[in-house]
N, CA, C and O of each residue as an XYZ file, in Angstrom:
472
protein
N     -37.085     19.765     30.281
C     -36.501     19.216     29.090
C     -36.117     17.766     29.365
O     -35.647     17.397     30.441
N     -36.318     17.070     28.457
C     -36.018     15.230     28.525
C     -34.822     15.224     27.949
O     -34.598     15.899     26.944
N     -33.769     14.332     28.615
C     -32.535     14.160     28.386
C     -32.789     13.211     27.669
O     -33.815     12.560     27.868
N     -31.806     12.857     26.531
C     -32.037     11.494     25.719
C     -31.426     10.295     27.034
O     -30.639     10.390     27.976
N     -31.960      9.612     26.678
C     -31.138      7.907     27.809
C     -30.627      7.444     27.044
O     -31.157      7.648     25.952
N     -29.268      6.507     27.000
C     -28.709      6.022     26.240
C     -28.397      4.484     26.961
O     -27.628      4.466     27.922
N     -28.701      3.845     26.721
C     -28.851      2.045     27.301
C     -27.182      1.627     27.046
O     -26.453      2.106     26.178
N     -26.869      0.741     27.924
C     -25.658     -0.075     27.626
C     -25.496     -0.038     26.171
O     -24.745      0.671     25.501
N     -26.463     -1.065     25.751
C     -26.738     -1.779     24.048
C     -26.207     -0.182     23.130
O     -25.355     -0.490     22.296
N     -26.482      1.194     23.116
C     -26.191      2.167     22.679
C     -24.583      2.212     22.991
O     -23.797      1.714     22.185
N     -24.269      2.643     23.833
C     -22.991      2.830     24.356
C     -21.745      1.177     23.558
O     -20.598      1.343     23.144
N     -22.433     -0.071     23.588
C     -21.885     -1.186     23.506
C     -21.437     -0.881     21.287
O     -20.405     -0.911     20.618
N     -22.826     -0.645     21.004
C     -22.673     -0.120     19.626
C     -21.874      0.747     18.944
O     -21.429      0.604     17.806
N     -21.718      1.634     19.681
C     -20.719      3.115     19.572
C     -19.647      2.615     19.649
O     -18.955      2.643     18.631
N     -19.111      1.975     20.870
C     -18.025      1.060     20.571
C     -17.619      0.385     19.715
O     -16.440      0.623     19.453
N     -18.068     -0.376     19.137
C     -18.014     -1.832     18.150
C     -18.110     -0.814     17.081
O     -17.330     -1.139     16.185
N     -18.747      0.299     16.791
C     -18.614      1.123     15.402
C     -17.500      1.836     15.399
O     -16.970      2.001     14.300
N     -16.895      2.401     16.530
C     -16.064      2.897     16.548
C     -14.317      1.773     16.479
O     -13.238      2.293     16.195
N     -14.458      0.447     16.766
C     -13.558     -0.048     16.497
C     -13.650     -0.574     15.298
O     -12.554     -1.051     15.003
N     -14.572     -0.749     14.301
C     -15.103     -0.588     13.391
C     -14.203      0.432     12.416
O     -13.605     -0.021     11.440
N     -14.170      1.564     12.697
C     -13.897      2.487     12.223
C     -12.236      2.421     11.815
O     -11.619      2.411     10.750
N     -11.907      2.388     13.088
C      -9.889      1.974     12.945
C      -9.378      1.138     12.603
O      -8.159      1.128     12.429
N     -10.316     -0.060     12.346
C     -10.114     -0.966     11.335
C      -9.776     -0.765     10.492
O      -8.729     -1.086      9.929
N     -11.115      0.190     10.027
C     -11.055      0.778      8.167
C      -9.703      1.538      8.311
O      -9.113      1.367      7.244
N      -9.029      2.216      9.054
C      -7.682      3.029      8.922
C      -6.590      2.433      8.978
O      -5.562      2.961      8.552
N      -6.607      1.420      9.426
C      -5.994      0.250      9.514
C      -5.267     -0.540      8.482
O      -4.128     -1.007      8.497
N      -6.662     -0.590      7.143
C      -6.516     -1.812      6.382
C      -6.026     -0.644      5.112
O      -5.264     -0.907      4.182
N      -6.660      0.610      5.361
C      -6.440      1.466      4.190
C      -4.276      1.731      4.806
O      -3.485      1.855      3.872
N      -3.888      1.757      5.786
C      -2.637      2.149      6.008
C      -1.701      1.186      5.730
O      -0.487      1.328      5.582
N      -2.553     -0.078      5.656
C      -1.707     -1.747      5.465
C      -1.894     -1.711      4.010
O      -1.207     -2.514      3.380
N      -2.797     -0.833      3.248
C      -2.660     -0.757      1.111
C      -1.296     -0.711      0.802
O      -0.701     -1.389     -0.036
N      -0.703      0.440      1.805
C       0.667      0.286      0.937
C       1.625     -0.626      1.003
O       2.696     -0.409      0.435
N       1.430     -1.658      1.622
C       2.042     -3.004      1.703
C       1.566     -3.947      1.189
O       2.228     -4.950      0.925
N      -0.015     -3.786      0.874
C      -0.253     -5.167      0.092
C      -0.377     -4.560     -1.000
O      -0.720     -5.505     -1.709
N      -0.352     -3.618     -1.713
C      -0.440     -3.152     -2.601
C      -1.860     -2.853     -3.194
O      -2.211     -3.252     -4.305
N      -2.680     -2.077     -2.309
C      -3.893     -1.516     -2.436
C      -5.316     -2.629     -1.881
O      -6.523     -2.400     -1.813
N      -4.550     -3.792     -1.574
C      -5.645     -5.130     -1.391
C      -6.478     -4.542     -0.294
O      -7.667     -4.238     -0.389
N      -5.742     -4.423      0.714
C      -6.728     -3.860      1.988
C      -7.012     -3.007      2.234
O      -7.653     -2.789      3.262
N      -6.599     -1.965      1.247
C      -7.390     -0.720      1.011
C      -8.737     -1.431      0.380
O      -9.853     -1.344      0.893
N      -8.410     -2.189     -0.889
C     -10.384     -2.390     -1.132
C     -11.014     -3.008     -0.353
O     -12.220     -2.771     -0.277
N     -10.465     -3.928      0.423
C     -11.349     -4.281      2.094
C     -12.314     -3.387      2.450
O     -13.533     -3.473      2.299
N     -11.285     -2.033      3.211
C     -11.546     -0.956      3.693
C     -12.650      0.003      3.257
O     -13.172      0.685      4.139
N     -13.103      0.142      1.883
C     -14.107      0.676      1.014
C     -14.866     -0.437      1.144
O     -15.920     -0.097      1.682
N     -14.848     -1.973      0.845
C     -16.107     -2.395      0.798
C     -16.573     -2.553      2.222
O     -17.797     -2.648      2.310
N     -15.857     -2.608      3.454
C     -16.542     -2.586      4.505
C     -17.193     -0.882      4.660
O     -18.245     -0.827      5.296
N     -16.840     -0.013      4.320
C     -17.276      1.261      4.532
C     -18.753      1.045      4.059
O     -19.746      1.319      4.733
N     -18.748      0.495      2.756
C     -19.919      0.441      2.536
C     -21.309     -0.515      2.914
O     -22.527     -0.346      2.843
N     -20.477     -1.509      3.316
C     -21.445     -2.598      4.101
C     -21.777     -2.175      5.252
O     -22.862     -2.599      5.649
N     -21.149     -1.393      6.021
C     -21.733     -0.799      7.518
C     -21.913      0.586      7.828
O     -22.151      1.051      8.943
N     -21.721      1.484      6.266
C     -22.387      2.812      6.708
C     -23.531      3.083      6.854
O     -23.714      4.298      6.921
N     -24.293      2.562      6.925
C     -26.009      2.396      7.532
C     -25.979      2.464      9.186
O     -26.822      3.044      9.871
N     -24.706      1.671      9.728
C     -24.912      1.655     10.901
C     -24.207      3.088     11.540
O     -24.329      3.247     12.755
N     -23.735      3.762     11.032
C     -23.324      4.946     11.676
C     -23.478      6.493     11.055
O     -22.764      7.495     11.014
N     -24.840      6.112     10.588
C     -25.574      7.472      9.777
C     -26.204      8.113     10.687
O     -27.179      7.508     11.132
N     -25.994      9.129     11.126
C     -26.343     10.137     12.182
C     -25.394     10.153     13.066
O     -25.186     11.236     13.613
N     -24.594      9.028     13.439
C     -23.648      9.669     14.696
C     -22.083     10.543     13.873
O     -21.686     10.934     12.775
N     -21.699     10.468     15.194
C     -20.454     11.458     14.703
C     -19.429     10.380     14.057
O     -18.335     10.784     13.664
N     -19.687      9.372     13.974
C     -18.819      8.614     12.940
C     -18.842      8.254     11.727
O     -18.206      7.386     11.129
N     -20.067      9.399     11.211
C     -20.367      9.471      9.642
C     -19.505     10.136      8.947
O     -19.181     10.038      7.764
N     -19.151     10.837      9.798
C     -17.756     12.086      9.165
C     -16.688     10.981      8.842
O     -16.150     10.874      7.740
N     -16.431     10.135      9.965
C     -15.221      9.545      9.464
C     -15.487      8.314      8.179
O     -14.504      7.902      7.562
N     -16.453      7.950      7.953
C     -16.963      6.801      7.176
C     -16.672      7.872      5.579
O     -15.812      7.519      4.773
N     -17.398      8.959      5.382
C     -17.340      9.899      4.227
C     -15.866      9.772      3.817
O     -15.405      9.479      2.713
N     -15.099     10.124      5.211
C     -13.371     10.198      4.983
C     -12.912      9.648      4.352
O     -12.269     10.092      3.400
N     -13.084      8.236      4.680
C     -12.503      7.276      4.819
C     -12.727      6.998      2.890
O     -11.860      6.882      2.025
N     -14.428      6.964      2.761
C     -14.654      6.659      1.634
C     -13.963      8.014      0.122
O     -13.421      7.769     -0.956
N     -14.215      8.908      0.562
C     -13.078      9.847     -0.583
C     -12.103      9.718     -0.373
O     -11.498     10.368     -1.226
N     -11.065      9.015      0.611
C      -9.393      9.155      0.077
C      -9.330      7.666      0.041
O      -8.168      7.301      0.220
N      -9.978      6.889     -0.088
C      -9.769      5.650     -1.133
C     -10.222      6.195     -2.358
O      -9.202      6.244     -3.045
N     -11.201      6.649     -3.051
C     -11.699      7.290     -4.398
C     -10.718      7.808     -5.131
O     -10.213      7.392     -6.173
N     -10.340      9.411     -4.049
C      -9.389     10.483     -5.003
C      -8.082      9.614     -4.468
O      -7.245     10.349     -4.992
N      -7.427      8.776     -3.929
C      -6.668      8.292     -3.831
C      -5.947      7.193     -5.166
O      -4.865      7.059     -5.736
N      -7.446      6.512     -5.197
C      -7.315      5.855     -6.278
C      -7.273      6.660     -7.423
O      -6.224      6.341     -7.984
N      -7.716      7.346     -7.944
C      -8.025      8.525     -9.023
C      -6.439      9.048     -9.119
O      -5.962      8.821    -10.230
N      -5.584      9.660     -8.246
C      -4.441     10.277     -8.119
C      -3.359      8.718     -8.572
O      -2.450      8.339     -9.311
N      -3.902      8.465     -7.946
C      -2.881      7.087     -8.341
C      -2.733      6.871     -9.434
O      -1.724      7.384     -9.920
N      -3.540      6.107    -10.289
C      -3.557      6.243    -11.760
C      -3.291      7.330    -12.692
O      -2.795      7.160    -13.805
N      -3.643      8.474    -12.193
C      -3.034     10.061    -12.947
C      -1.421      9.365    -12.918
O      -0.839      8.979    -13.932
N      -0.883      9.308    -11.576
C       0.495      8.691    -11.565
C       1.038      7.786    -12.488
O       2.016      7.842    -13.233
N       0.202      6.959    -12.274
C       0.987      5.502    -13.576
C       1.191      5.616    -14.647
O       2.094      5.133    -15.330
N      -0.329      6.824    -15.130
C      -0.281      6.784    -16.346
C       0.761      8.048    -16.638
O       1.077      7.965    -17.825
N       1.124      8.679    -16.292
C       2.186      9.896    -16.080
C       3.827      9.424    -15.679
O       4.865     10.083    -15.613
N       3.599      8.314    -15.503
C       5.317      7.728    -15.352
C       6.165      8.239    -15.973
O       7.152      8.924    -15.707
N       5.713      7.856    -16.839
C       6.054      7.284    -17.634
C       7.087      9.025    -18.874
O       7.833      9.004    -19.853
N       6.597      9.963    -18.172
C       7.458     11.556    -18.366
C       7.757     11.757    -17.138
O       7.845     12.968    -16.934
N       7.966     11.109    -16.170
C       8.707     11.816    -14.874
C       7.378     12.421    -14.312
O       6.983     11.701    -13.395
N       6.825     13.127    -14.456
C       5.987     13.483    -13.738
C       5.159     12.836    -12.776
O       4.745     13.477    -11.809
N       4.868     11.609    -12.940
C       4.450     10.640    -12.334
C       4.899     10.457    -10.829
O       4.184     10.334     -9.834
N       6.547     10.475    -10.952
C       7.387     10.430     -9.951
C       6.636     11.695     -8.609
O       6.332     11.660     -7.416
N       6.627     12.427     -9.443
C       6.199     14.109     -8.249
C       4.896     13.340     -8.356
O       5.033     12.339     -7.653
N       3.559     13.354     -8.979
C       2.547     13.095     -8.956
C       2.218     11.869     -7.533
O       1.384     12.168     -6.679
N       2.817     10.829     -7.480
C       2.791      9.525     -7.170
C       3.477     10.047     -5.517
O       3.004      9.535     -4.502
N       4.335     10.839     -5.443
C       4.787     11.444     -3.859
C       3.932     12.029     -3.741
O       3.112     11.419     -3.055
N       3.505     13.228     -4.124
C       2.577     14.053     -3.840
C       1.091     12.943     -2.958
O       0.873     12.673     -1.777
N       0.514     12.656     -3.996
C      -0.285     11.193     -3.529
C      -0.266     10.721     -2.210
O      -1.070     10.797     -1.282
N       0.939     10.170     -2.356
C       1.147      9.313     -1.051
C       1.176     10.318      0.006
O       0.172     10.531      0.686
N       2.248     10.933      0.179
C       1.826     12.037      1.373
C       0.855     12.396      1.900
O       0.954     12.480      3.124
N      -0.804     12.855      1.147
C      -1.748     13.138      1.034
C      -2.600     12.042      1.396
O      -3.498     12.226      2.218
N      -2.382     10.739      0.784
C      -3.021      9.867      1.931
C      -2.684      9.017      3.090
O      -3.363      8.152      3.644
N      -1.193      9.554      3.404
C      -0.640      9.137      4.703
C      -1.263     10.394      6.197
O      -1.404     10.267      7.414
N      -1.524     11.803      4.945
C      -1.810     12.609      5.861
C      -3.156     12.144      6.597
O      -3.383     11.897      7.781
N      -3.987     12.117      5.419
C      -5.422     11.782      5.363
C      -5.881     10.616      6.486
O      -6.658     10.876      7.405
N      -5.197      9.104      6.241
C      -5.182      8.387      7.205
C      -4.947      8.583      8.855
O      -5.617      8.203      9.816
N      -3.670      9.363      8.754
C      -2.814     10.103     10.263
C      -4.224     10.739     11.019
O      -4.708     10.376     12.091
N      -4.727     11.838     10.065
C      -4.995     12.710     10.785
C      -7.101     12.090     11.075
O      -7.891     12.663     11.824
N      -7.379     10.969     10.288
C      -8.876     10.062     10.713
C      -8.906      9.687     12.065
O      -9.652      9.952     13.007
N      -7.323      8.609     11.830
C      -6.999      7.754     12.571
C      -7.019      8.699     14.036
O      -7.618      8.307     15.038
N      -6.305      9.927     13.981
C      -5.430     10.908     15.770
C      -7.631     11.366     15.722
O      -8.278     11.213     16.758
N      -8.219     11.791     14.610
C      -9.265     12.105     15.397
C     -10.329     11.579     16.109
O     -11.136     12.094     16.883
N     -10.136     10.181     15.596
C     -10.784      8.755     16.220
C     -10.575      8.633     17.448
O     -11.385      8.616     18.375
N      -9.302      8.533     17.451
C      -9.211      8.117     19.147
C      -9.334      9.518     19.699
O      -9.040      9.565     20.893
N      -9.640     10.523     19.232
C      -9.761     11.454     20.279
C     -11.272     11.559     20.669
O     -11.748     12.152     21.637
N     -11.759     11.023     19.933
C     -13.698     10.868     19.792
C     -14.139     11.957     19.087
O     -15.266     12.423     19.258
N     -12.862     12.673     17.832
C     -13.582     14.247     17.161
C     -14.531     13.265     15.885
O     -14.181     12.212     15.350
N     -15.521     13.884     15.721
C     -15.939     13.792     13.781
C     -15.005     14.662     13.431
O     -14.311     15.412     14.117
N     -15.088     14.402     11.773
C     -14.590     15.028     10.814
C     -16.225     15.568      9.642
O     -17.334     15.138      9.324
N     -15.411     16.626      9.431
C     -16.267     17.343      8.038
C     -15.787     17.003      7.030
O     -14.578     16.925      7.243
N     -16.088     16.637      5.615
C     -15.548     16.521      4.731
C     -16.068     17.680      3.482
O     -15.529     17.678      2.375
């Protein structure tokens, strides 16, 4: 059986995608301070460099990354527009929790080198 070889240049890539990656968790965890700005960073880089990590195990996290900016955004606005009866209030925690979890738990599987399923 032939082992795959994997060259520096492979290994050097994996890297750079993978810091790549915590970036994107990064800029999506810094939204709630700029007030969603570097969260859209975070989506448009997802999308400018998910080509480069289609097949490895950092596609899981790219998918991640890209649905809890989406349903994030989506939940958010349910919120605003729901303020406005209180409900918003529960709606808008609920939210946030959910993408503090979401971020937490990209971010702890990154550095552990896990993919994620979405």
């Amino acid at each position: 059986m032939i082992e795959p070889s994997f060259t520096d240049d492979d290994s050097e890539q994996e890297s750079n995608n993978k810091n790549v990656t915590m970036l994107i968790y990064i800029l999506l965890a810094l939204g709630f301070v700029s007030g969603g700005l570097t969260a859209i960073a975070a989506v448009i880089i997802n999308y400018i460099k998910r080509d480069d990590v289609r097949g490895s195990w950092l596609e899981g996290h790219f998918r991640w990354q890209i649905n809890t900016f989406w349903f994030g955004l989506l939940w958010t606005i349910i919120a605003l527009l729901t303020w406005i009866v209180l409900l918003g209030w529960f709606t808008g925690a609920l939210v946030t929790i959910w993408l503090i979890y979401r971020i937490a738990k990209g971010a702890i599987y990154l550095n552990d080198n896990k993919g994620l399923t979405v």
